[in-house]
N, C-alpha and C positions, 0 to 999 in steps of 0.2 A: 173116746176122749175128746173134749171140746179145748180149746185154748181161750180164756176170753172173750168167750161166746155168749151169749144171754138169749137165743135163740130156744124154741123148747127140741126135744129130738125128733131126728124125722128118716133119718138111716136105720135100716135094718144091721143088727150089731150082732157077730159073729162069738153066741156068750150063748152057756148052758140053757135049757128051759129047767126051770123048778116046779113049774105047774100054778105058782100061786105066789103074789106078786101084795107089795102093799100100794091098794091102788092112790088116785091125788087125790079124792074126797076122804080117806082116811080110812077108807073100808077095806077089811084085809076077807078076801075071799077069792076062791077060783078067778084067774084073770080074764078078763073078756077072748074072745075069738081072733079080733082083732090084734092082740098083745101077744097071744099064745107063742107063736111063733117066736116070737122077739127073747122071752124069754127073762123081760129087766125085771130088777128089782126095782122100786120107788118106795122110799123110809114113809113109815104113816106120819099124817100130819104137818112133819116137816122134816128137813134132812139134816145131813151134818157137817160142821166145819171143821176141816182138818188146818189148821196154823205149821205149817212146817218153819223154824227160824233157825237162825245161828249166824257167825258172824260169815264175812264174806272169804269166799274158800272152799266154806263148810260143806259143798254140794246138795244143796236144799232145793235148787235147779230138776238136778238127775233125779233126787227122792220124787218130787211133785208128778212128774213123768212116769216113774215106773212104778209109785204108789197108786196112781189112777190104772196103769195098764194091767195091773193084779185085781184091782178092786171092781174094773170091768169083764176080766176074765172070770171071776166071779158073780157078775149078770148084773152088778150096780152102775147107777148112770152116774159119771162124775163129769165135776167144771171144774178146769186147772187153770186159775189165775196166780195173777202177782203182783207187788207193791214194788216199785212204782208202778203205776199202770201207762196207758200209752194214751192217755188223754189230755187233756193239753197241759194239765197241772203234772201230773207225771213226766210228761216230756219235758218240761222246764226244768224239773228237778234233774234229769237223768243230763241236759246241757250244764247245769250248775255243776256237779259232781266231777265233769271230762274240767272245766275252764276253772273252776275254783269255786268255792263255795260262799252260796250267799249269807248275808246275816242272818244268827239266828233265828228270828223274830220270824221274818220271812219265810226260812225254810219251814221250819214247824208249820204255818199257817197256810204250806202248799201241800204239804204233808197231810194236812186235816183234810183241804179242802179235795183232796185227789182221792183221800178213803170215804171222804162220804160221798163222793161221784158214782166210785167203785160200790160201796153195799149198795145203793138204791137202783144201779144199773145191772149189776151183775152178782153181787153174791146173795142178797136176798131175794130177789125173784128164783135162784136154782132151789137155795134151803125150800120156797113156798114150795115149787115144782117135786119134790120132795127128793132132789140129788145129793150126794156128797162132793160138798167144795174142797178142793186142796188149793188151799193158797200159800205162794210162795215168797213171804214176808208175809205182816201181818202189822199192826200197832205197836207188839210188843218190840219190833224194829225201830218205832218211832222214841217209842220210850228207850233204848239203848244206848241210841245215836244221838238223839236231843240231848235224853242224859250225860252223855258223856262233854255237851255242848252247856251243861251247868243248870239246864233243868230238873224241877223239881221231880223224882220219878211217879212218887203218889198221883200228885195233880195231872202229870203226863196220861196216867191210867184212867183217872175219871173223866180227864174230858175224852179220852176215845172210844170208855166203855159208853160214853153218852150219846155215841153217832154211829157206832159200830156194836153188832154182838159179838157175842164170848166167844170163842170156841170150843168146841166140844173136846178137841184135843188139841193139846198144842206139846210139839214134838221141837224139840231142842238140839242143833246136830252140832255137839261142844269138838274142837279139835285145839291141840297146840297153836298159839298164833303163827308162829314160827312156819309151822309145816302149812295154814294156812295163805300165808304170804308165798310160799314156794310153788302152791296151785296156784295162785293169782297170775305168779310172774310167769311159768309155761305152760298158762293156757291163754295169754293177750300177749301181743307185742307193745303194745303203746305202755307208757309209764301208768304207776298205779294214782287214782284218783284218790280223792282229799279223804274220802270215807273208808279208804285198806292200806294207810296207815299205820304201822306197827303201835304206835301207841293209842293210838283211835280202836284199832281190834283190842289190843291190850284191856282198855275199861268196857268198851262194851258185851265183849267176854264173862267179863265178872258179870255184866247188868244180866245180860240172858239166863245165867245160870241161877244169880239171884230169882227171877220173874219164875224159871220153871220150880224153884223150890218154893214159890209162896203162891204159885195157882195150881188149885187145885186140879185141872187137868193134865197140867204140864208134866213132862218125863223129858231125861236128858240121856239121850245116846249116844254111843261113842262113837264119833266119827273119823275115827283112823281105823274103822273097822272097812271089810270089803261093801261096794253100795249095795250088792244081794243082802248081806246081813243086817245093814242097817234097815232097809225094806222091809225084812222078816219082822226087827223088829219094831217098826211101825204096825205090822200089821197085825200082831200081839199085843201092842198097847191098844187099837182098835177092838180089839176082839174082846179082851179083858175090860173095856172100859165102854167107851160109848157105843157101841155095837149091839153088846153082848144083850139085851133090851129089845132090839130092833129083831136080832136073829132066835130069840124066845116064843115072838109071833110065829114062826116057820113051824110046819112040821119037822119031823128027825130027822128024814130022809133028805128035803131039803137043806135043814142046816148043817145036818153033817157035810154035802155038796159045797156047800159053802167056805165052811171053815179049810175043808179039806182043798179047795182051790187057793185061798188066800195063804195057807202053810205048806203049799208044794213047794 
């Protein structure tokens, strides 16, 4: 698993061999000699983007982590990023959040400008390399939170489908705000910032749940479940949805390998 990495691979990664790998020019046939060993998977063509969202609480942190640690266990190469990122638009935002929050005009437009830093830097170069990204936020964050700040949600969607791509799956971790606010407050000491909010979670809540019922990839899990089950079922909406395509290419033996490591 890489953090924020943009780097291509170059450790040898302690993950099943299948014999037969989708290479990066798109050609899916016996893996070179050199690969053999390693054993990865790389998606033909291009790879996939996993959206983890929900409000804050929701452990979408832990998923992004222990959805790549399965999904590497399984012999695919993942990049676990996150919104805000730690670039310098990111980082401004993450000082706005502790001291008070800027206007909204501003915020959104550090918000734009930190997601199209992040796809040209780091999540489109891994998709080309053909890895699965998990990112932890994603735009439809943007749209939430802005939303909830009086913007328009549509327009919110177009201008970030226009700088950003889609995801291939985008996973929803919906919990009570209430019990949300009760992780906030004993896992920090410091008071809760302008964005965890009881009535800030309260609308944004609704917005998420709204976005996963009108995108088409979107699925909403319940997040007062244990993180193993929610995991599971990440990797069931994977399997069933944009995966299921990619793991077609395999032979049997392989795919069964597969399947059968990400549902252990």
């Amino acid at each position: 698993m890489r953090v924020t990495s943009c780097a291509a691979p170059t450790a040898v990664r302690n993950v099943p061999s299948f014999g037969r790998v989708a290479l990066r020019d798109g050609h899916s046939g016996p893996d070179p000699p050199a690969r053999r060993e390693y054993g990865l998977i790389l998606l033909e063509n291009r790879g996939l983007l996993i959206a983890i969202e929900g409000i804050d609480g929701s452990g979408k942190s832990t998923q992004a982590t222990q959805l790549s640690r399965l999904l590497e266990g399984a012999g695919f190469v993942t990049e676990v990023t996150r919104e805000p990122t730690a670039g310098q638009y990111g980082l401004e935002l993450r000082r706005s959040a502790r001291a008070g929050r800027l206007p909204r005009e501003r915020e959104l437009e550090l918000f734009m400008l930190d997601r199209r830093e992040h796809v040209e830097a780091c999540i489109e170069p891994a998709l080309q390399r053909g890895e699965i990204v998990i990112t932890d936020r994603y735009y439809f964050s943007t749209v939430a939170y802005q939303g909830a700040r009086g913007f328009e949600h549509t327009q919110l969607l177009r201008d970030n489908e226009a700088i950003a791509p889609k995801p291939d799956l985008l996973c929803v971790i919906d919990l009570p705000v209430q019990l949300a606010v009760e992780r906030i407050e004993q896992g920090r000491r410091e008071t809760r910032t302008a964005f965890e909010q009881t009535a800030m979670l309260t609308t944004c809540r609704d917005i998420f749940l709204g976005l996963a019922e009108t995108t088409p990839c979107g699925v909403v899990i319940d997040g007062e479940q244990s993180p193993e089950l929610i995991t599971q079922r990440i990797a069931m909406a994977l399997l069933e949805g944009p995966l299921s395509s990619h793991l077609g290419r395999l032979g049997e033996a392989d795919r069964e390998a597969v399947v059968s490591a990400l549902l252990r």
